[in-house]
C-alpha positions as CSV (number, residue, x, y, z in Angstrom):
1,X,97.5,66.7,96.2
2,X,99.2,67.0,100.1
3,X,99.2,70.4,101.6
4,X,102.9,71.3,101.5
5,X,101.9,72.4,105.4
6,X,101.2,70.5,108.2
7,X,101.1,72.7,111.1
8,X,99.4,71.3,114.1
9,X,97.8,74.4,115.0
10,X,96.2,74.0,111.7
11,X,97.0,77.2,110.4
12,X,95.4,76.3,107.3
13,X,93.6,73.1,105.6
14,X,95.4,70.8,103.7
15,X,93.9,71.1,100.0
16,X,93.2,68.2,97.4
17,X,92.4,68.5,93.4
18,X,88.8,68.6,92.4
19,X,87.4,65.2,92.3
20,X,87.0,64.1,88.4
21,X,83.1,64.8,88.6
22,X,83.0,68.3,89.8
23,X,86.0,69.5,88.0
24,X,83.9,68.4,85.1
25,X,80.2,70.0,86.3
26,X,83.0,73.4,86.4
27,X,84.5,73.6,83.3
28,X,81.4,72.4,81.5
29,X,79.6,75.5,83.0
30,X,83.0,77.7,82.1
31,X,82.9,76.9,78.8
32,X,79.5,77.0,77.9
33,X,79.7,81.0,79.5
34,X,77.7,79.9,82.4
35,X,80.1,82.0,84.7
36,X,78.7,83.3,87.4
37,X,76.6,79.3,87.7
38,X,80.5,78.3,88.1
39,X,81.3,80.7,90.4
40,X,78.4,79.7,92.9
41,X,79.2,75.8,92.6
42,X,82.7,76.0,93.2
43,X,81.9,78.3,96.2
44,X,79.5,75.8,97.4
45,X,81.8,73.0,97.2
46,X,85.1,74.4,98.1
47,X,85.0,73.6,101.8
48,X,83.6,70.5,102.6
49,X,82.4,70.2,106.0
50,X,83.5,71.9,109.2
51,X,86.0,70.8,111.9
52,X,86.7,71.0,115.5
53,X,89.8,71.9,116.9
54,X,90.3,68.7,118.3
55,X,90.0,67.6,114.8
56,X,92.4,67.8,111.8
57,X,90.7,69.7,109.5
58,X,88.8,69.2,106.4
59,X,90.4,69.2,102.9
60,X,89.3,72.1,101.2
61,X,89.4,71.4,96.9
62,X,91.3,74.0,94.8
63,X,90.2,74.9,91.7
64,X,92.9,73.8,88.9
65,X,94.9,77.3,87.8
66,X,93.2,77.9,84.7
67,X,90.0,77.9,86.5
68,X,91.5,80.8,88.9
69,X,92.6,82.9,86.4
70,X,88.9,82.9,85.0
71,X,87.8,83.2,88.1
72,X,90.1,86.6,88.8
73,X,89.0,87.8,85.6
74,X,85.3,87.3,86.9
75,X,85.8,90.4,89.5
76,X,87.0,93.2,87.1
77,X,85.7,92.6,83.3
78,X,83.3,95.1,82.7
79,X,80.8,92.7,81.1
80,X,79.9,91.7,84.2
81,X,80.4,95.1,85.9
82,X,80.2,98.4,84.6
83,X,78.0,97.1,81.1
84,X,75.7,96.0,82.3
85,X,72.2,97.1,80.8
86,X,69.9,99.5,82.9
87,X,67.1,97.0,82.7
88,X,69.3,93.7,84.0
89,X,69.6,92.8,87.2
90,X,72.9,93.0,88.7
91,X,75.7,89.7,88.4
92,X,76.4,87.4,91.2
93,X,79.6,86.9,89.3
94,X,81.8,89.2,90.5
95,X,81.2,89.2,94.2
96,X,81.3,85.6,94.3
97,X,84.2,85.8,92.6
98,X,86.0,87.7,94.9
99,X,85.1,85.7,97.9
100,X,85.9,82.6,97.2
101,X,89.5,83.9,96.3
102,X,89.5,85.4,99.5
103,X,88.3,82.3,101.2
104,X,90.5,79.6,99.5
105,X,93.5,82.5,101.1
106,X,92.0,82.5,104.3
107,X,91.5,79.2,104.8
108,X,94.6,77.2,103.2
109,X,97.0,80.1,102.2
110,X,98.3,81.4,99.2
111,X,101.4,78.5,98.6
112,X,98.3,75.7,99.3
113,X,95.8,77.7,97.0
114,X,99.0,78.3,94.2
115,X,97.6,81.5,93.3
116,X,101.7,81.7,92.0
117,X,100.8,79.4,89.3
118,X,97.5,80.5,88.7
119,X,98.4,84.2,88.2
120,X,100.8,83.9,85.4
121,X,101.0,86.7,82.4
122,X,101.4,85.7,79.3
123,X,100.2,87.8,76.4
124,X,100.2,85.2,74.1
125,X,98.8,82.8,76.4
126,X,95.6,80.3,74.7
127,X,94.4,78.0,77.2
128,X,92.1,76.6,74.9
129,X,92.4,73.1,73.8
130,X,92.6,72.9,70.2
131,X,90.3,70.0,69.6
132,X,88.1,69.3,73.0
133,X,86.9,66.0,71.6
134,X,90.3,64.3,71.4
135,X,91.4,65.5,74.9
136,X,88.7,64.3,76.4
137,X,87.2,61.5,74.5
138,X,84.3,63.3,73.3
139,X,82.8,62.4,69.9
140,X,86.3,62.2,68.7
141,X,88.9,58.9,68.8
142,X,91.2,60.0,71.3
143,X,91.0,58.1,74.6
144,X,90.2,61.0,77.8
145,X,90.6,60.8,81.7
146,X,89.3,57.9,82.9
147,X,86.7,59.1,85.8
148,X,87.2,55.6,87.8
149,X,90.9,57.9,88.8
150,X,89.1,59.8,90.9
151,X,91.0,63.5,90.2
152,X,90.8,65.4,87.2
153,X,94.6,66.0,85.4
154,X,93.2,68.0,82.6
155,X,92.6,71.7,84.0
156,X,92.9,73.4,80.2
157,X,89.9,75.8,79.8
158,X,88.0,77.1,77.1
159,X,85.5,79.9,77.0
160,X,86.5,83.7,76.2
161,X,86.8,84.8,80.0
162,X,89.5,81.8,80.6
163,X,91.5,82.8,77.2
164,X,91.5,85.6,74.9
165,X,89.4,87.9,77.6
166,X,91.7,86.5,80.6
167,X,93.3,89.0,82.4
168,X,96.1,87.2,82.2
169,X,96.1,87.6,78.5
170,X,95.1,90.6,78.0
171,X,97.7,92.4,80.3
172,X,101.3,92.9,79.7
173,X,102.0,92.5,83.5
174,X,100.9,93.2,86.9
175,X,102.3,96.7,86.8
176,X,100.2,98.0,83.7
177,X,97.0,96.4,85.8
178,X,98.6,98.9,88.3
179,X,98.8,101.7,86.5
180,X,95.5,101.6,84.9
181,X,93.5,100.5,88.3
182,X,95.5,103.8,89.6
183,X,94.5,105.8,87.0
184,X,90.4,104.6,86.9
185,X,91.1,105.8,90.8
186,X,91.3,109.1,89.7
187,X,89.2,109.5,86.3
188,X,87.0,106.5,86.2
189,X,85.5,105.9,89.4
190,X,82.6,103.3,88.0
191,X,86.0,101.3,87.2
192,X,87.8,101.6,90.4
193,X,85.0,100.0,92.1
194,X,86.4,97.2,90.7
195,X,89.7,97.3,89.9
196,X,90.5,97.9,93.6
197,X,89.2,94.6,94.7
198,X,91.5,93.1,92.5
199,X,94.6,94.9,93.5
200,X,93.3,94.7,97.4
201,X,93.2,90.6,96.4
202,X,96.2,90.7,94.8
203,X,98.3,92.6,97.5
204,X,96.5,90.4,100.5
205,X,98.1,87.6,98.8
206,X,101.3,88.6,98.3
207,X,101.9,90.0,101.4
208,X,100.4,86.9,102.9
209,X,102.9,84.3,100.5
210,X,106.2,87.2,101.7
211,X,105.5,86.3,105.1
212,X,104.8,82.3,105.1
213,X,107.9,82.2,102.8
214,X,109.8,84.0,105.4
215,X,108.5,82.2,108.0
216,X,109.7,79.0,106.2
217,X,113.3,80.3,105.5
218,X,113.8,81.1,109.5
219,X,112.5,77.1,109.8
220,X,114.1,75.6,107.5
221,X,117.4,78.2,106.9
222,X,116.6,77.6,103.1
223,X,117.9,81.5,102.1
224,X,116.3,80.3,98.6
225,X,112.8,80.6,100.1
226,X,111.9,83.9,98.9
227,X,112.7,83.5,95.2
228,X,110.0,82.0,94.4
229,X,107.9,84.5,96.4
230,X,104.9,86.0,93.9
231,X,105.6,89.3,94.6
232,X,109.1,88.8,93.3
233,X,108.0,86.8,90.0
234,X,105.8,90.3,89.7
235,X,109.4,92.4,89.2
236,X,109.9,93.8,85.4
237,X,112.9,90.8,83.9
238,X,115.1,94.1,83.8
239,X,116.7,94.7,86.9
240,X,117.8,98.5,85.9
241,X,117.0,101.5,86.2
242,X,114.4,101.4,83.5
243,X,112.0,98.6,85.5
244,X,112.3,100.3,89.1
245,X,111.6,103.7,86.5
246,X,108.3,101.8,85.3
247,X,107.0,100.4,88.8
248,X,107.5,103.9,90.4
249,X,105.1,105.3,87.4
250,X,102.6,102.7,87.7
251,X,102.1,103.1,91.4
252,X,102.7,106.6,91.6
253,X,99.9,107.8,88.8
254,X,98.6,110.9,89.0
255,X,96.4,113.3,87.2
256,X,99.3,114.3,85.1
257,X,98.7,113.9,81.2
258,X,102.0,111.5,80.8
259,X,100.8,109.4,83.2
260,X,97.2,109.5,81.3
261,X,99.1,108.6,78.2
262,X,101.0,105.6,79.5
263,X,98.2,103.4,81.2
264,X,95.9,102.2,78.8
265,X,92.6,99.9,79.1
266,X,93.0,96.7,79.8
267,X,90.2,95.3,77.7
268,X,89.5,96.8,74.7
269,X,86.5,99.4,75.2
270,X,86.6,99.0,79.0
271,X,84.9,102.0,79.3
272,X,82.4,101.8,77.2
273,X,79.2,100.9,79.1
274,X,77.6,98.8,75.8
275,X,78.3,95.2,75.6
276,X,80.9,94.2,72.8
277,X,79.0,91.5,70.7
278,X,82.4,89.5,70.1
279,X,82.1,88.0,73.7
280,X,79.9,85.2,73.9
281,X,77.4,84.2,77.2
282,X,74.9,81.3,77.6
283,X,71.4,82.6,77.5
284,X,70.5,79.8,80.1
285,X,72.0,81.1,82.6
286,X,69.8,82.4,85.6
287,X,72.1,83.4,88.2
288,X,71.4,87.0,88.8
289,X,70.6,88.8,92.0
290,X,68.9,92.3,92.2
291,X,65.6,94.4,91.7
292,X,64.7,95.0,87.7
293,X,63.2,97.7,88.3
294,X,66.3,99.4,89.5
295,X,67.9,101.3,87.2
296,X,71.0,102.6,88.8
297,X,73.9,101.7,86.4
298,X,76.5,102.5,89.0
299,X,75.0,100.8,91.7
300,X,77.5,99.5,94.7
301,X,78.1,96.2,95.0
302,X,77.5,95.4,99.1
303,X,79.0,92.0,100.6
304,X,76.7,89.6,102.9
305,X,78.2,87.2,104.6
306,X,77.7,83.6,103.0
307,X,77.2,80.3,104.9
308,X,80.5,80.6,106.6
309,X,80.1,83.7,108.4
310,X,82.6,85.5,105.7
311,X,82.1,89.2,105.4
312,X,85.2,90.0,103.0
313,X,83.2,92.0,100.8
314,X,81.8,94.0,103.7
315,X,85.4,94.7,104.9
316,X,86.8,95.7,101.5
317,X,83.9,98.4,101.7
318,X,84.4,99.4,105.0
319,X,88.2,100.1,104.3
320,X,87.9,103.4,102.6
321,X,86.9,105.6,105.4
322,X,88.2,109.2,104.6
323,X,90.7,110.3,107.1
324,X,89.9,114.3,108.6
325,X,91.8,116.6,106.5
326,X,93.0,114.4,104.1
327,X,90.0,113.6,101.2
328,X,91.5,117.2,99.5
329,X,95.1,116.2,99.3
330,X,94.0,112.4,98.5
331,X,92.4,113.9,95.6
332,X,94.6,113.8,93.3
333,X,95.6,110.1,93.8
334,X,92.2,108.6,93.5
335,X,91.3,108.9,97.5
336,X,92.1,107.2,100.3
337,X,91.7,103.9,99.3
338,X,93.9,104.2,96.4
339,X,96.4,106.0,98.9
340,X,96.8,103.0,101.0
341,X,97.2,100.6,97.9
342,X,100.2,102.8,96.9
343,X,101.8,102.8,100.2
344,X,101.2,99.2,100.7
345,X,102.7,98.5,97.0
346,X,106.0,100.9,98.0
347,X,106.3,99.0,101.2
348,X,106.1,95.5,99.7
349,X,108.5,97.0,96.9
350,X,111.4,98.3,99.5
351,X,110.9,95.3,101.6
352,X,111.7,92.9,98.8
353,X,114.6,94.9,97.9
354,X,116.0,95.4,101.6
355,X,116.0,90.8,101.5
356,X,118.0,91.2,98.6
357,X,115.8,90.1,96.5
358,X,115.5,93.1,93.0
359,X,117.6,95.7,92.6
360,X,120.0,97.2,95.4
361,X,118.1,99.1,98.2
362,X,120.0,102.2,97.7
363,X,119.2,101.9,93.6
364,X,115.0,101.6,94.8
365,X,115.2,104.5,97.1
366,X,116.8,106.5,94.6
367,X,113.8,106.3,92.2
368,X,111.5,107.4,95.4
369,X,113.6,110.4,96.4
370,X,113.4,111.8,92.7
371,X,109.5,111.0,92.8
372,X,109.0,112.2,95.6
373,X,110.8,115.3,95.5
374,X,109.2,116.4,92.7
375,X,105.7,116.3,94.7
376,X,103.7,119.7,95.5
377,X,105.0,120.5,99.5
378,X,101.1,119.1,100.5
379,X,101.7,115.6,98.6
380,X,105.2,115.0,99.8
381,X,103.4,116.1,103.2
382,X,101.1,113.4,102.9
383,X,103.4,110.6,101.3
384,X,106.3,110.9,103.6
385,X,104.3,111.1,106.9
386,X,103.5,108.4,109.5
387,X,99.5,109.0,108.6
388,X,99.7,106.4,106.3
389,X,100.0,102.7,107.2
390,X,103.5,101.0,105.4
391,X,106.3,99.4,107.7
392,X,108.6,101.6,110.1
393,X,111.9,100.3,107.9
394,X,110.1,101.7,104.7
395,X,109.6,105.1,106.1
396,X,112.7,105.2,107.8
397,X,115.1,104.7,104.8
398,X,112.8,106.5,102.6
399,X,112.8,109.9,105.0
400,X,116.4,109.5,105.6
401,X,117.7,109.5,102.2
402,X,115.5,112.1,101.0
403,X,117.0,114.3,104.1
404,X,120.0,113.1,102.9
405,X,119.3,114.6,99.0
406,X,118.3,118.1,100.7
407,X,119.9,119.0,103.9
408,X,122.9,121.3,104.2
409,X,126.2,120.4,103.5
410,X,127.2,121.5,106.5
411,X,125.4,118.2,108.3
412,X,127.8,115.6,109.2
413,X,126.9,112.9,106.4
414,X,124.8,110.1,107.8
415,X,124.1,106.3,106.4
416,X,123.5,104.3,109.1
417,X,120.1,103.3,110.4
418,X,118.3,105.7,112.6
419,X,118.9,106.4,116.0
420,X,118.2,108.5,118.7
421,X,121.8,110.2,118.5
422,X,121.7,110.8,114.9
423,X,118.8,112.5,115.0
424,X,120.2,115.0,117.4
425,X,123.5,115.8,115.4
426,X,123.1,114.8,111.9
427,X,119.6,116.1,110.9
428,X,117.7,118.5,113.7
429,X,119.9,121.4,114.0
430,X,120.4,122.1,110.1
431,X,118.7,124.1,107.2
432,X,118.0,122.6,103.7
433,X,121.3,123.8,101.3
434,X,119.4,126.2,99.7
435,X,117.5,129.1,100.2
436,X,114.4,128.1,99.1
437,X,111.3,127.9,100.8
438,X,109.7,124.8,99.6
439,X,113.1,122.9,100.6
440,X,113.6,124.1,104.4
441,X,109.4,123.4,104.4
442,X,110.9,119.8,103.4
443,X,113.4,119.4,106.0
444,X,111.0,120.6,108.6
445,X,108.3,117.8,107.5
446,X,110.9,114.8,107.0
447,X,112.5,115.6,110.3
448,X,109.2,115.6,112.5
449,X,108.3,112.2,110.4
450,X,111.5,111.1,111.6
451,X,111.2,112.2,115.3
452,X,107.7,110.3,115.2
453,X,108.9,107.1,114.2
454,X,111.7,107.0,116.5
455,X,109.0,108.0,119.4
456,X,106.9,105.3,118.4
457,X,109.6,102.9,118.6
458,X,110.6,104.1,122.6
459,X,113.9,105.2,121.2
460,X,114.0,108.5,122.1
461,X,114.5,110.0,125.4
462,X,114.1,114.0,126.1
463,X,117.4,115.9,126.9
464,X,118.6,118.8,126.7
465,X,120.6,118.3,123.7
466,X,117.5,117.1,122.4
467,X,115.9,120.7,123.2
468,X,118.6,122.2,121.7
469,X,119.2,120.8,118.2
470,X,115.2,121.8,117.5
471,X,115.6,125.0,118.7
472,X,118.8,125.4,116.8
473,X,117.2,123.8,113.7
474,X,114.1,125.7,113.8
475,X,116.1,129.4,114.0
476,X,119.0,128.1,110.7
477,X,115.8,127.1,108.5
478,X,114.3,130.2,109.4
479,X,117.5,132.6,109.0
480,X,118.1,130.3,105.3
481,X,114.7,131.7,103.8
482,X,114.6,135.2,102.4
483,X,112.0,137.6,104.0
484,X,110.8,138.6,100.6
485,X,107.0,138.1,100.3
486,X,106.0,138.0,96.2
487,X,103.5,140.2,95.3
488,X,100.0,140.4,97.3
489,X,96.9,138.3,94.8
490,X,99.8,136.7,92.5
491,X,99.7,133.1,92.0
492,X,103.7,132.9,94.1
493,X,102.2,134.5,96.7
494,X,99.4,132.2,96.9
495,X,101.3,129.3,96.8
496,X,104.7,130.6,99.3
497,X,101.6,131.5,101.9
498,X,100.2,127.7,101.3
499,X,103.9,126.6,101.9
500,X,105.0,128.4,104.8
501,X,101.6,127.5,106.6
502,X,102.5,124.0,106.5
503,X,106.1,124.5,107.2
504,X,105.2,126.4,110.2
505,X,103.3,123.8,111.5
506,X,105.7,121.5,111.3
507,X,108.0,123.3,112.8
508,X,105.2,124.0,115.3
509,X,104.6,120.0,115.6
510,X,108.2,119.4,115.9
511,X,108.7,121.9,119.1
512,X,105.3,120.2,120.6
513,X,106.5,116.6,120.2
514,X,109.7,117.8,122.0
515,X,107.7,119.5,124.9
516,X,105.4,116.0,125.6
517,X,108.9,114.3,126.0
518,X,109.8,116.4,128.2
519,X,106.8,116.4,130.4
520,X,106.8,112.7,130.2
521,X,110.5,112.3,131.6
522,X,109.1,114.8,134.4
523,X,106.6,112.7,135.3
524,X,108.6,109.2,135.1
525,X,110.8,110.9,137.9
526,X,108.1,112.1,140.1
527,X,107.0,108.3,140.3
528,X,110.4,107.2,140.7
529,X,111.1,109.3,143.7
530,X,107.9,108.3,144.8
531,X,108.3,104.8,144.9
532,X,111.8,104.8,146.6
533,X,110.3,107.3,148.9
């Protein structure tokens, strides 16, 4: 099989089929349960050789689909992971798993690799042959590949991992993998260690297949590019209300009961930590790695780098430093790691939508500003700020329109994108409509996001209109609240002290971030009278 790519800077390697004989050495170890001895040989043999880069480089062989979907399955399934015995040495399977997924993206991209193909839900999905004799000429009459052909064109799998125990079986879709990694975030920790890797694999790739598919439309002015994108073959069929209403949930799952009650295992007894005796695994296999005498069940799985220098596992580790002053508001949504899959899932989401490409922009955003609105003031803080890493057009439109939702009626309405002059008269100088705390706190926090991102960009200038809209917006959101104070050691006044902390530091933040303009501009002149001087 030709690389569909042929860059000269080779980007990335043109990729062939498995030769006949190693696709066979696979699958026979597949299907006799020798996983994680699979695993290890197609690592071994899935980049062939080095190049120079006067050289074009090396095919690199692709496992068929089937054998990626086992191979996915490899990194989460708890028999490998979280049930395994006290007294047994720790699985090569998984990690190796997760590299060479990572490597086969790395090195010839996710349209070479087809993980599109190879990630496929189907419930009912059996991708067993029914008699493995007569497929492929053994013991029975049938007449199988000829191995003189040089490629193997039957990629069907058996073994429990590659059908009834796929992940692609046993899920409905990728948003219930979602919802449930989300919710181990927060309960079942021994299961987010692996579930994340999945969803940090899974979102690498489709992120990485959005923007080679974009690059290729601004080639080749195909506009059809996109559809095909994985991302987009990820969407709920029902382009309504009710499938942006279930992608929301899933990414936005919580500690809440309902949200407990709607993400379910994946495999049945996931969390159980004994073996279920229905799955079956050859006894002859000997690839394990670790101490016996180490009896730490929940023992972290660490990444070395392997013969090619690759340290994926090390930087998937490495990713979930705790920003200061965040762990406690994390919290509730399974930490800082699971923070930053969220935010990259909602920024993937609005930027399909924005290319046209699921449900109307407006109809997306709508379904965030009711989520998000409903938040505690500290977790809208934290989900509507420019702390967290998801593209400037995502927090844009998502800050706006919840402004929009909240802000007096007395602000000149306001749909265009932002700018420096909208800022000034359609958002700074007005109160939330009504008089209650937690809103004007809102319209304090959206409007500093907002005055961030447009200082980030170099789009905004100090002036003294500038000055004058905060000042003006600062004294009506301060005139709109009541002085009343609930009673002193209530649970109100507990929580309207909490509230107007925060809202007075972002007031505070929004008068200070107008102050380093202005010194700024002061200095710019200095050095421009200087220099005509």
């Amino acid at each position: 099989m030709e690389s569909p790519r042929d860059e000269p800077e080779h980007r990335y390697r043109p990729t062939r089929q498995l030769p006949y004989t190693l696709n066979e050495r696979a699958r026979v170890s597949i299907e006799e349960t020798l996983y994680p001895s699979a695993v290890e040989f197609l690592n071994s043999i899935s980049i062939p050789g080095t190049s120079t880069p006067s050289q074009a480089p090396h095919p690199a062989f692709i496992p068929p689909s089937t054998f990626q979907r086992c191979i996915t399955t490899l990194i989460a399934h708890p028999y490998y992971t979280t049930q395994v015995s006290k007294n047994e040495p720790f699985s090569t399977a998984p990690g190796n798993a997760y590299l060479l997924l990572r490597r086969m993206l790395r090195l010839v991209g996710p349209l070479n690799a087809e993980f599109s193909k190879a990630w496929e839900f189907n419930k009912n999905a059996r991708a067993g042959r029914q008699v493995r004799g007569k497929t492929r000429g053994r013991g029975g009459k049938g007449k199988g590949p000829d191995p003189t052909d040089g490629l193997s064109t039957d990629d069907d799998l058996n073994g429990d991992f590659a059908t009834t125990e796929s992940l692609f079986s046993v899920a409905d879709d990728f948003w219930s993998i979602a919802g449930w990694a989300f919710t181990c975030s927060i309960s079942h920790p021994k299961r987010w260690e692996w579930w994340k890797l999945v969803l940090d694999l899974m979102m690498d790739v489709v992120e990485q297949d959005w923007m080679d598919r974009l690059e290729s439309k601004e080639v080749t002015g195909d506009k059809s590019a996109l559809d095909g994108a994985l991302f987009v073959k990820f969407l709920p069929q029902d382009t309504g209300s009710a499938g942006c209403k279930k992608i929301v949930r899933a990414i936005m799952t919580c500690a809440e009961e309902k949200s407990f009650n709607e993400w379910k295992e994946i495999w049945e007894n996931e969390l159980s930590t004994k073996r279920p005796r229905k799955i079956r695994v050859g006894t002859q296999d000997t690839t394990f790695m670790g101490d016996e005498e180490d009896d730490e069940e929940d023992k972290d799985m660490k990444g070395e780098p392997d013969g090619d220098g690759d340290t994926e596992m090390q930087d998937a580790d490495s990713s979930g430093v705790e920003v200061e002053g965040l762990p406690s508001v994390s919290e509730a949504y399974g930490g800082i790691e699971s923070v930053d899959l969220r935010q990259r899932l909602l920024s993937m989401l609005s930027t399909v939508c924005i290319a046209g490409c699921y449900v109307p922009t407006e109809d997306l955003f709508y379904e965030f500003t009711e989520t998000f609105i409903r938040l505690s003031l500290p977790h809208f803080h934290f989900f509507t700020s420019t702390l967290l890493d998801t593209t400037t057009e995502y927090k844009c439109t998502l800050n706006q329109l919840i402004l929009s939702t909240i802000i007096s009626t007395r602000a000149p309405v306001y749909n265009g994108r932002l700018t420096a002059t909208a800022l000034v008269n359609n958002y700074l100088p007005f109160e939330a409509k009504t008089t209650h705390l937690a809103d004007n706190a809102r319209v304090a926090i959206l409007l500093e996001t907002l005055t961030r991102l447009l200082i980030n960009a170099k789009l905004l200038e100090y002036s003294q209109d500038l000055q004058a809209a905060v000042a003006k917006g600062i004294k009506a959101r301060a005139s709109k609240v009541p002085k009343s104070f609930a009673k002193p050691g209530t649970q109100k006044y507990l929580l309207d002290r909490e509230t107007r902390g925060i809202w007075s530091a972002a007031e505070t933040r929004l008068k200070g971030l107008t102050e380093i303009l202005r010194i700024q501009k002061e200095e710019e002149e200095i050095q421009d009278s200087s220099l005509q001087s």
